[in-house]
C-alpha positions as CSV (number, residue, x, y, z in Angstrom):
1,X,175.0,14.7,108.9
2,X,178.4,17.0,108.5
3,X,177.6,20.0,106.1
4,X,179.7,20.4,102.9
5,X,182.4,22.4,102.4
6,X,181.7,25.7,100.9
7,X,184.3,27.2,98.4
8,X,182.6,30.2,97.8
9,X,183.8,33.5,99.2
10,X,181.5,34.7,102.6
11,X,181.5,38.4,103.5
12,X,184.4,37.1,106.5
13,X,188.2,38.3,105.0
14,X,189.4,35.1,106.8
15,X,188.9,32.7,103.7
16,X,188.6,29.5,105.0
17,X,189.6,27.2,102.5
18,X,193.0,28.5,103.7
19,X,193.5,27.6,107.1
20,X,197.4,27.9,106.8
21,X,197.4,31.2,105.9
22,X,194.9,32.2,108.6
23,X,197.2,30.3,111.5
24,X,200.2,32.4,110.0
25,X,198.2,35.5,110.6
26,X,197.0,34.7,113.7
27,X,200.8,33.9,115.0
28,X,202.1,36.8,113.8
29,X,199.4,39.2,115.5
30,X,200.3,37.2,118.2
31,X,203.9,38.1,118.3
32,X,203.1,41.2,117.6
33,X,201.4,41.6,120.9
34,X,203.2,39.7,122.8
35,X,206.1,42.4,121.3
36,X,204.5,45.2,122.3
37,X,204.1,44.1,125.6
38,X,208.0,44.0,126.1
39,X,209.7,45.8,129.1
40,X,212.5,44.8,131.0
41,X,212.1,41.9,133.3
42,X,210.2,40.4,129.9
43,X,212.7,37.2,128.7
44,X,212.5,37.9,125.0
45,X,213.5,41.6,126.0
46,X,216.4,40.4,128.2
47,X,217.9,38.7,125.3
48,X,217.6,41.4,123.2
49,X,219.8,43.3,125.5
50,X,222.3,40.5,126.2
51,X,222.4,40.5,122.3
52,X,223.1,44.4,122.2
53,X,225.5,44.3,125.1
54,X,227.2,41.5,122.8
55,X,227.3,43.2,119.8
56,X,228.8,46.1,121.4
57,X,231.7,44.0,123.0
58,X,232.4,42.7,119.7
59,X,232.4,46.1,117.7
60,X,234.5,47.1,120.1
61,X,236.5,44.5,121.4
62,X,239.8,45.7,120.1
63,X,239.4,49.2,122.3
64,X,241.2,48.1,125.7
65,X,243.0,45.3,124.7
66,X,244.9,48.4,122.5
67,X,244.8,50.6,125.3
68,X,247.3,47.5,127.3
69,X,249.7,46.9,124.7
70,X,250.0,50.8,124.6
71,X,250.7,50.5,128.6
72,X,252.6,47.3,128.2
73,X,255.2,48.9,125.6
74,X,255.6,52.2,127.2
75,X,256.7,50.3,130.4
76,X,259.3,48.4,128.8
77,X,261.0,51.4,127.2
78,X,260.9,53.2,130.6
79,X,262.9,50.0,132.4
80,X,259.6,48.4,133.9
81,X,260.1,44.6,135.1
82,X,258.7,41.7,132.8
83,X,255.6,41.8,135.2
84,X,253.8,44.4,133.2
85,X,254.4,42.0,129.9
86,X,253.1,39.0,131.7
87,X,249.8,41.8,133.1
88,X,249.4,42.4,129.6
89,X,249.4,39.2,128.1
90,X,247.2,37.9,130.9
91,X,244.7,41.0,130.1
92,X,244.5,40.5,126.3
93,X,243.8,36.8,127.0
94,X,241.0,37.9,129.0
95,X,239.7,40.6,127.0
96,X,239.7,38.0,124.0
97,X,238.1,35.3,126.0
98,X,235.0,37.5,126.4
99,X,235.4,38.9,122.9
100,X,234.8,35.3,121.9
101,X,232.2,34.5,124.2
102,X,230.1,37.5,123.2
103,X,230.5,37.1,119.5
104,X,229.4,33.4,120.1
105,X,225.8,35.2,121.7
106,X,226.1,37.7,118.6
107,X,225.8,35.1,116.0
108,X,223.5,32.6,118.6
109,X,219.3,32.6,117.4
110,X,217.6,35.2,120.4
111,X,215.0,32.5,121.4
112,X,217.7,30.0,121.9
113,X,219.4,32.6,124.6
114,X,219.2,31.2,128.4
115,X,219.1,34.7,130.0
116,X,220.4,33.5,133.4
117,X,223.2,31.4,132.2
118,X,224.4,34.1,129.8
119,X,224.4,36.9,132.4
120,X,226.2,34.8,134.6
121,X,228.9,34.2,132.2
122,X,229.1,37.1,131.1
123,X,229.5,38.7,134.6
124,X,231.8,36.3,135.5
125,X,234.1,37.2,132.5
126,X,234.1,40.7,133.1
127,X,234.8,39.3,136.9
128,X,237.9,38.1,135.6
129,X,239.0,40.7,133.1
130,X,238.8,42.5,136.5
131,X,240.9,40.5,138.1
132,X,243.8,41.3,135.4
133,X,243.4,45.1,136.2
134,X,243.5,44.0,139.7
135,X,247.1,42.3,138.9
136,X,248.1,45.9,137.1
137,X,247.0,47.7,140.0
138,X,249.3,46.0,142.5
139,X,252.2,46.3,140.5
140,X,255.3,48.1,141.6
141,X,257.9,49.7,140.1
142,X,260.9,50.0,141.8
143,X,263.6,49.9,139.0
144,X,262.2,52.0,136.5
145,X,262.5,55.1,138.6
146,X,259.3,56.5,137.3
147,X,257.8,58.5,140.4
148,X,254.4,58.7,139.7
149,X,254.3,55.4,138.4
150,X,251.1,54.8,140.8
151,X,249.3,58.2,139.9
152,X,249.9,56.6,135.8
153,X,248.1,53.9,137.0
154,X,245.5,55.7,138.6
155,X,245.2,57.4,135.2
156,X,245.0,54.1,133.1
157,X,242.4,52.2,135.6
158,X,240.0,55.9,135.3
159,X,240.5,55.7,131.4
160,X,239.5,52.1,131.1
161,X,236.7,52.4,133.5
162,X,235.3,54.9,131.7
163,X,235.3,52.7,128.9
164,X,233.9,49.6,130.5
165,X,231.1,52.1,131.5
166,X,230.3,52.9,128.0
167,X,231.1,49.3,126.5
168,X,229.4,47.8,128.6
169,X,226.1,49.8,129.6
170,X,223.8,47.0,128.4
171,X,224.6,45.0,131.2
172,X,223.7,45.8,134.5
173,X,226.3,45.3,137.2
174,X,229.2,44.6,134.6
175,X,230.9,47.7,135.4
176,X,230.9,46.5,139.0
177,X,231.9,43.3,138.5
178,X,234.9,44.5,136.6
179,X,236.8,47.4,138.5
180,X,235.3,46.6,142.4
181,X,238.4,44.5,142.9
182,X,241.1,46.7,141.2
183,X,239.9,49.6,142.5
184,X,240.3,47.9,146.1
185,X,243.9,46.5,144.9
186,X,245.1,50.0,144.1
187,X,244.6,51.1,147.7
188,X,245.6,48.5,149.1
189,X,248.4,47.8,146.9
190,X,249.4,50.0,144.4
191,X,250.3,53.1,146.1
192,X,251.6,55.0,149.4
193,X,248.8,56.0,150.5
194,X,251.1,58.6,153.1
195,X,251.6,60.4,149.9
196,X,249.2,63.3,149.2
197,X,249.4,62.5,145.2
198,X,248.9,58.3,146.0
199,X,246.1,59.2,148.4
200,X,244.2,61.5,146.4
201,X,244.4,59.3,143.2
202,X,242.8,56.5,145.6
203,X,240.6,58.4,146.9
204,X,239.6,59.5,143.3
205,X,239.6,55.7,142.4
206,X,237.1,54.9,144.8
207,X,234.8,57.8,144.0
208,X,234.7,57.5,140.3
209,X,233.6,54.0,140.4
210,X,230.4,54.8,141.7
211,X,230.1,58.0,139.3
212,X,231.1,55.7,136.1
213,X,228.3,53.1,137.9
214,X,225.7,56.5,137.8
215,X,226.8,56.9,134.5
216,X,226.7,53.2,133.1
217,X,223.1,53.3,134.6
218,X,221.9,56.0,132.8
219,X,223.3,54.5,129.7
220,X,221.4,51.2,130.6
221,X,217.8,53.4,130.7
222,X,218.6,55.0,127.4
223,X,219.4,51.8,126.1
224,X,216.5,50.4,127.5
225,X,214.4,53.2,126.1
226,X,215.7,53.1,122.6
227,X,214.9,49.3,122.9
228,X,211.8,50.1,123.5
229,X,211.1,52.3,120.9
230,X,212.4,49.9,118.2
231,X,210.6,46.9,119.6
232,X,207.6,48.9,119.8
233,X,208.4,50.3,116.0
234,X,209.1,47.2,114.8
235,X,206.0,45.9,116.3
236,X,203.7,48.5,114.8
237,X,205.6,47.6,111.5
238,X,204.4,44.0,111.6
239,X,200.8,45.0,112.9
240,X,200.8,47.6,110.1
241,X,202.0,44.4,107.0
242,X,199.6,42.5,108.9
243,X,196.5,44.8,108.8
244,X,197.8,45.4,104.8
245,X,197.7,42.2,103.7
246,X,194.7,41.1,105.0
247,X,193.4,44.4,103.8
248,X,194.1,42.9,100.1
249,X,192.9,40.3,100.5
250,X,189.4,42.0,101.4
251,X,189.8,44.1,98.6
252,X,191.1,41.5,95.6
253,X,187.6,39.3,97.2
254,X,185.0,42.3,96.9
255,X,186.9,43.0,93.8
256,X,186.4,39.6,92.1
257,X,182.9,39.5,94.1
258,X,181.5,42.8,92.5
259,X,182.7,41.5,89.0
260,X,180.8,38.3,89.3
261,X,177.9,40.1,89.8
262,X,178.5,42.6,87.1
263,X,178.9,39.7,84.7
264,X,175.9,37.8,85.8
265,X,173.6,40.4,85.6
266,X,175.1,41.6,82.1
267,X,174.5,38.1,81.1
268,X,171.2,38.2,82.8
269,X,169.6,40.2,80.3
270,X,167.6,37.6,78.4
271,X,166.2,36.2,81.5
272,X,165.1,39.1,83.0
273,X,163.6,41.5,80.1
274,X,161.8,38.3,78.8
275,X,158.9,37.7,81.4
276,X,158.8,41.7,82.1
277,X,157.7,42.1,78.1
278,X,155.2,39.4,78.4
279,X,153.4,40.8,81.8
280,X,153.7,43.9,80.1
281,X,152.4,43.4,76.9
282,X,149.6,41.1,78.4
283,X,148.5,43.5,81.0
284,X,148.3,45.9,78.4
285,X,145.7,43.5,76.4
286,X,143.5,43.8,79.5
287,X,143.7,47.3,80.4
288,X,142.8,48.4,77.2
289,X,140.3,45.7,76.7
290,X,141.4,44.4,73.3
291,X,139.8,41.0,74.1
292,X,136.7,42.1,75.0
293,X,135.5,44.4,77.9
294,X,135.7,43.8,81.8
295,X,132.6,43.6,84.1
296,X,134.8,44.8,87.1
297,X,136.3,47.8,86.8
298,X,138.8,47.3,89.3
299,X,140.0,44.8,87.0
300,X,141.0,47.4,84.7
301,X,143.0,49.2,87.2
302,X,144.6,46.2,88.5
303,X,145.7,45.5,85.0
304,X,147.0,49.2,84.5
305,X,148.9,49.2,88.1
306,X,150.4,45.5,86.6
307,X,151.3,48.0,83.8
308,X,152.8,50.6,85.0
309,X,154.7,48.8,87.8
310,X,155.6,46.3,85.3
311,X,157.5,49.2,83.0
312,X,159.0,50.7,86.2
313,X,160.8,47.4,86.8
314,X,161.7,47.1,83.3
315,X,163.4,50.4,83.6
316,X,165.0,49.6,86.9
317,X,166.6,46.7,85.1
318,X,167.6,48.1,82.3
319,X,169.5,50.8,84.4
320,X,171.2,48.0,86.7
321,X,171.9,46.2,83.9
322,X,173.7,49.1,81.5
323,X,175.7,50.0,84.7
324,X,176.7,46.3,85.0
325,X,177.9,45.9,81.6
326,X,179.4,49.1,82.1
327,X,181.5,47.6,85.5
328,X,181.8,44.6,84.1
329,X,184.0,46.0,80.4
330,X,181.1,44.5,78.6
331,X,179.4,47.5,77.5
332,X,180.4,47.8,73.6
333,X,180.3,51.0,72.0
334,X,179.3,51.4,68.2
335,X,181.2,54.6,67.5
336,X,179.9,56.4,64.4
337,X,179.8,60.5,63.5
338,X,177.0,62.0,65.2
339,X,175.5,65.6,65.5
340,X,175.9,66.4,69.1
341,X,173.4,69.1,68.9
342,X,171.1,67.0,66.9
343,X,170.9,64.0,69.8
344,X,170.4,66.9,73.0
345,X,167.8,68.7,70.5
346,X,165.8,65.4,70.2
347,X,166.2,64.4,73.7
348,X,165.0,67.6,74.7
349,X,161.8,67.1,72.4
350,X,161.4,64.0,73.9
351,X,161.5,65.4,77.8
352,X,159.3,68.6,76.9
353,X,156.0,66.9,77.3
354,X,157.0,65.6,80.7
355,X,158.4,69.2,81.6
356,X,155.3,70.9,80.6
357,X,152.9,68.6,82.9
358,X,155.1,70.6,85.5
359,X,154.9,73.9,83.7
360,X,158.3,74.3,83.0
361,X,160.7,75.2,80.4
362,X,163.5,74.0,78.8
363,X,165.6,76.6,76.7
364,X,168.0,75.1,74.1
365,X,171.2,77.8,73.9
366,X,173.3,75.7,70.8
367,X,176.5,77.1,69.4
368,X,176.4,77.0,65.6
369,X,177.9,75.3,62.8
370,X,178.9,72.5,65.6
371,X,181.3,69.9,64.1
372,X,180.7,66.1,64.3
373,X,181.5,63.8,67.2
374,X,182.6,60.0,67.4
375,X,180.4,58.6,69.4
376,X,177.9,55.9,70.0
377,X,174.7,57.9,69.6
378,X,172.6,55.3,71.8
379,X,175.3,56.4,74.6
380,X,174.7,59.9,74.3
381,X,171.5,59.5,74.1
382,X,171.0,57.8,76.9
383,X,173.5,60.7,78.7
384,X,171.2,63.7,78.0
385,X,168.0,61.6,78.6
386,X,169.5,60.5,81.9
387,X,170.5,64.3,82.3
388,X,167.2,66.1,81.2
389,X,165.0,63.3,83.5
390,X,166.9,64.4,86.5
391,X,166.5,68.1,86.1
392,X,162.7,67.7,85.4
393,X,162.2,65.7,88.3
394,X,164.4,68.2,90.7
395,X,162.9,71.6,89.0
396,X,160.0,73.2,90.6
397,X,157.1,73.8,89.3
398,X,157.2,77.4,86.8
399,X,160.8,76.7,86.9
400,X,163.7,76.7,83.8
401,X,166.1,74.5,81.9
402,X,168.8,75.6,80.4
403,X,170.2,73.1,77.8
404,X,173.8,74.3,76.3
405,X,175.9,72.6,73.6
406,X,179.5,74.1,72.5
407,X,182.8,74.4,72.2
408,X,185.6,73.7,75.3
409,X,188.4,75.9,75.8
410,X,190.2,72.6,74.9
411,X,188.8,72.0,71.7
412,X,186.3,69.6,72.5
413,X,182.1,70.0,72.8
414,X,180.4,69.4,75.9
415,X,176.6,69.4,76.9
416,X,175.5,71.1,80.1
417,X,171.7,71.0,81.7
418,X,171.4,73.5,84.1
419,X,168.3,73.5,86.5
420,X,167.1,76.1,89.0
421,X,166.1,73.0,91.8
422,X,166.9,72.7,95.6
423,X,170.6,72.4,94.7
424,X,172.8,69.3,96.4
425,X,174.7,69.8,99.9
426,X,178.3,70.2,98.8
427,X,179.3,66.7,101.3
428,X,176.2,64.8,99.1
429,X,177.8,65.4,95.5
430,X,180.1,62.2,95.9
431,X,177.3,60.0,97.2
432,X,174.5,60.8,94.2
433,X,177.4,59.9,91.7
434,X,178.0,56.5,93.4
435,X,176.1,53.3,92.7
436,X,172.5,54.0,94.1
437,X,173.8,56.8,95.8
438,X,170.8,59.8,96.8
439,X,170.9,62.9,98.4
440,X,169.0,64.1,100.8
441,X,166.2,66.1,98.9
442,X,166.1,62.9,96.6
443,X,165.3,60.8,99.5
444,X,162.3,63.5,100.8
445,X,161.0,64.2,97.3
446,X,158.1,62.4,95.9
447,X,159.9,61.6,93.1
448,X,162.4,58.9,94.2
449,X,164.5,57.2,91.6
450,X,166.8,54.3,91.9
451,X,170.5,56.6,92.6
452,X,171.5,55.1,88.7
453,X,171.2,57.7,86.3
454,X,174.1,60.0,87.5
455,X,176.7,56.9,87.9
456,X,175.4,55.5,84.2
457,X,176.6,58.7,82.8
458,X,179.5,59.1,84.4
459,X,180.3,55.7,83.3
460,X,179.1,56.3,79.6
461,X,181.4,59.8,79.5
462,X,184.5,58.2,81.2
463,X,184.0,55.1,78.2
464,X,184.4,58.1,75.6
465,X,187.4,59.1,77.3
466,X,185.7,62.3,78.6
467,X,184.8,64.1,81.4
468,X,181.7,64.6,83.8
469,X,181.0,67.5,86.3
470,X,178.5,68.1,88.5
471,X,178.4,71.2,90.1
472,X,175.6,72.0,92.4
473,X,175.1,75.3,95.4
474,X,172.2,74.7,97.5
475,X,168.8,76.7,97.0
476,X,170.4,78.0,93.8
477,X,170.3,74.8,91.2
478,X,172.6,72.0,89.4
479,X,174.7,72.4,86.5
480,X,175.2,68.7,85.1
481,X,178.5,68.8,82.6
482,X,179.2,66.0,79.8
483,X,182.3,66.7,78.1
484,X,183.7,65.0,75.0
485,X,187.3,65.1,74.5
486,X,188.9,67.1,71.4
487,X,189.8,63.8,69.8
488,X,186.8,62.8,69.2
489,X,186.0,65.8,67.4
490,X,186.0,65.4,63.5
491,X,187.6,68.0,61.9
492,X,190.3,70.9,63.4
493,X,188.1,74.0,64.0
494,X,190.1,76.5,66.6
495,X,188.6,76.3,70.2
496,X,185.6,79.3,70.2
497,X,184.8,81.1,73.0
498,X,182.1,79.3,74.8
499,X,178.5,79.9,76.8
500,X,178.8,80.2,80.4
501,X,179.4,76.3,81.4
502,X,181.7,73.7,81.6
503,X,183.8,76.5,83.5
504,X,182.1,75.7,87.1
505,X,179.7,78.6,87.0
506,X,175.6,77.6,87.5
């Protein structure tokens, strides 16, 4: 029996309800490694070079075919024969022919390049470009009466050699396959070689063509290299698009994951709280006996464990579910003027009989004559509760609270609850503010909560458009900061100076 298709999202990135996207990834981190593996001998890296060596002949294909005419129209106006028109003519023709050719492999898709066929011709083509210097080599010039017409042309083939070398450094062996032959013409041809000037110019001839070859060759490895490099960059670049966008897409699915659980368990609330109140309130019944009295005593404890667990799971929920409201932009504030110092002084009535089971105390420092916040008061509330529970539970016993409530430098009011406890590891302050987050010495003490309190507040102060620090040196205690921005506050009293807090001092 084939199973049915799922739609939902799994904890895989690859969704799989989009199989065309996924074969689109997998091609292009494909190419891309296939890319990176590129060195010369490599076909797609072949045709990248016949493309540069192309490219080049284009952007400069007007160069030498300059460099005749110039030639050509100097020799007429010294008395030179027709010949050196006809060489001219002849070279341009060639020098165009290729220009053609390689602007045809220019504009021509790279996959779509047969590296063997378009080397060929393109050797063969610079064969016969050399073949028109060959022609210019082994002409004479017997009426002009120009004596060093054969050391001139010396000069012109070394010029345009050293061009060829540059022009064409992309492909190997062009440089050969251009100026072997006229280089051979010239001393066979082109001058007396029983003149000193004739012979040396030869003799330069023939040694400069392997020197331009040296030189063409080291062009060809920096080409090579800076190939490299670009394919290797370009690579990286698609690896690096690749990685990103499948990188989104994890995120944009977590994203839209952890919102559908923030709105089901905000919605959740009914469901859950319901049943809890009933074993609660039932268990209750039978610890204390209201029915009528138990026979087993063990019965009675049963009941009270029922209790107690029962309220601890109650308050587990209620904690998940205020910070999933919170997530989820469901958490609705009723803002009305409230008595900051009022709320932390109630709060702190509240958490006294709890501190005093441990022997400690909590000392209220207040500034007075305190102006009214906006606020929701079952917010704040639940901020200073949240605050006060975890520096009960973290203070030893004999230990002190300090409880502040004042003016910011700002203008606005904040709350501080400063503790002399163990203190948090300066590397553990981002993980207790996180989601279920716990330090260390929470984890070891005997007191373990569920990592919520510290992310609920943060959330509550960040929905009031303030600001929460926690500033904490180990062995020496916590300082715990709420503050409330000076909007909120009612009425324009000057900023005051303030108790020591909310200035990063515990």
């Amino acid at each position: 029996m084939p199973l049915p298709d799922v739609n939902t999202a799994d904890k895989f990135i690859v969704d799989r309800t989009r199989t065309h996207r996924n074969s689109d990834v997998a091609r292009a981190v494909r190419r891309t490694r296939d890319r990176l593996s590129q060195r010369a001998g490599n076909p797609e890296f072949d045709r990248e070079l016949l493309k540069l060596h192309a490219r080049t002949v284009v952007t400069s294909a007007a160069a030498i075919p300059f460099l005749v005419l110039v030639i050509a129209g100097g020799g007429l106006l010294v008395g030179t024969s027709g010949t050196i028109l006809v060489w001219a003519l002849i070279a341009v023709a060639c020098y165009t022919a290729l220009a053609f050719y390689a602007r045809r492999i220019d504009r021509s898709e790279t996959p779509r390049i047969d590296v063997a066929t378009t080397r060929r011709l393109f050797l063969a083509l610079h064969l016969v470009t050399g073949l028109a210097w060959s022609y210019f080599a082994a002409i004479g010039c017997s009426p002009c009466g120009v004596d060093q017409f054969a050391v001139i042309k010396a000069v012109v083939l070394l010029l345009a050699m050293a061009a060829t070398a540059i022009i064409a450094s992309a492909l190997s062996g062009a440089l050969r396959a251009t100026f072997a032959i006229p280089v051979a013409a010239y001393a066979l041809f082109g001058g007396n070689l029983r003149e000193p000037v004739e012979a040396i110019m030869a003799g330069l001839l023939v040694v400069s063509l392997p020197f331009f070859d040296y030189v063409a060759g080291h062009f060809n490895k920096s080409t090579l290299m800076l190939l490299t490099f670009r394919t290797e960059k370009d690579a990286l670049i698609a690896e690096l698009e690749t990685a990103k966008s499948m990188s989104d897409e994890g995120r944009r699915r977590a994203e839209d994951a952890n919102l559908a659980k923030s709105r089901f368990l905000a919605s959740m609330s009914h469901e859950l709280r319901t049943p809890l109140n009933a074993i609660l309130g039932f268990s209750e019944v039978m610890a204390k006996e209201v029915l009528g009295p138990m026979e087993n005593a063990t019965y009675r404890e049963y009941a009270q464990d029922i209790h107690d667990s029962g309220r601890h799971l109650l308050d587990l929920i209620n904690e998940i579910l205020d910070l999933s409201r919170i997530e989820a932009g469901r958490y609705q504030l009723n803002e009305e003027p409230i008595s900051l110092a009022a709320v932390v002084e109630e709060c702190c009535h509240l958490t006294e009989l709890k501190a005093r089971q441990k022997n400690i105390a909590i000392v209220e420092q207040f500034e007075p004559s305190l102006p009214k916040l906006v606020a929701d008061e079952r917010a704040v509330r639940q901020i200073v509760l949240n605050l006060l529970s975890n520096a009960v539970k973290f203070t030893p016993p004999g230990g002190e609270i300090r409880v502040k409530v004042g003016w910011t430098a700002g203008g606005g009011q904040y709350l501080a609850v400063v503790d002399d406890g163990p203190g948090i590891p300066p590397e553990e302050i981002s993980v207790v503010l996180s989601a279920f987050g716990q330090g260390s010495i929470a984890i070891k003490s005997a007191e373990q909560g569920t990592g919520l309190g510290l992310p609920i507040v943060q959330g509550l102060i960040a929905m009031h458009d303030g600001e929460f620090v926690l500033n904490s040196k180990l062995r020496e205690g916590t300082e715990a900061i709420a503050i409330f921005p000076p909007a909120r506050v009612l009425d324009d009293t000057p900023a005051r100076p303030t108790l020591k807090a909310a200035a990063g001092g515990i």
